[in-house]
C-alpha positions, -999 to +999 in steps of 0.1 A: +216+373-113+183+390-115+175+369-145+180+337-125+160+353-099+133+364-124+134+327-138+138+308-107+113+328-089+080+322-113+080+283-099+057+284-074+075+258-050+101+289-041+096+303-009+126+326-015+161+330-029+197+343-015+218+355-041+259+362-041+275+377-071+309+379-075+314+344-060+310+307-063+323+273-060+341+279-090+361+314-079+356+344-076+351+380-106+324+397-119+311+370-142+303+344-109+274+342-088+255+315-069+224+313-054+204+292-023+167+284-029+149+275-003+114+255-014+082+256+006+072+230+030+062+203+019+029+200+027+025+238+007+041+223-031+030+198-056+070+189-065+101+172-050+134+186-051+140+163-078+113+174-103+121+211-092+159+209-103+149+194-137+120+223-141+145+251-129+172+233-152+154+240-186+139+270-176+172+286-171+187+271-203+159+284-223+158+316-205+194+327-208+212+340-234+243+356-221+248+335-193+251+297-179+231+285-143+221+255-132+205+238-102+220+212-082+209+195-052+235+199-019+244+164+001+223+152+025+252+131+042+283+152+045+308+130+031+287+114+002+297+136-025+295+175-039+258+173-047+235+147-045+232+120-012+203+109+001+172+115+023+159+095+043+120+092+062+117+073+087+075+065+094+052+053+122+034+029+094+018+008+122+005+036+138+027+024+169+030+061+185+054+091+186+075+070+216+080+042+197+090+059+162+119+076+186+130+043+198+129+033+161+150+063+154+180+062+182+181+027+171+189+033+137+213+062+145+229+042+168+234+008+144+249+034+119+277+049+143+288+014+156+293+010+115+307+042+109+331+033+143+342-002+132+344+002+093+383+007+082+373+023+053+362+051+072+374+085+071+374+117+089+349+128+064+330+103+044+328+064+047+338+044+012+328+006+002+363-010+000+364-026-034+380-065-037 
């Protein structure tokens, strides 16, 4: 784990990492470990999560030899799937002011719950396309 740490941590879009050894998603023994990275703001790095996780990606496969880690993004949208979803930004492009982008926004939050609430392909969990 202090190798991924060692590898992970020379990016400079890491704020900092929290390590667990001994456990993952995949069980638990000496031989597991995951970590959380949590990136700078936004407004303080020159990369997206997606260009990070390719970076961190090689970096590790290069950089270990005893050992297999990789990066993954977390969902977004609980439901979607194990890693990956979505983000979303919603933006005052017309310059319309901070009352009317939060009008914009319990409007969309709101269209999305009457969807969520009348689609029968919804679960307790996640909401599928039905396919014909």
């Amino acid at each position: 784990m202090s190798q991924v740490d060692a590898i992970l941590k020379k990016d400079p879009a890491v704020q900092y990492i929290f390590q667990v050894s001994g456990f993952s998603f995949v069980g638990q023994g000496d031989n597991v470990g995951l970590a959380f990275i949590r990136l700078k703001p936004w407004d303080t790095r020159k990369t997206n999560a997606t260009d990070f996780i390719k970076h961190s990606n090689g970096a590790l496969f290069m950089g270990l030899k005893d050992a297999q880690a990789f990066v993954v993004n977390l969902p977004t949208v609980q439901g979607l799937s194990q890693f990956g979803g979505f983000d979303m930004y919603l933006q005052d492009r017309a310059g319309a002011g901070h009352a009317q982008l939060v009008q914009a926004q319990n409007t969309l939050l709101a269209r999305r719950q009457r969807t969520l609430i009348r689609s029968p392909a919804c679960t307790r969990t996640a909401c599928r396309t039905r396919r014909n």
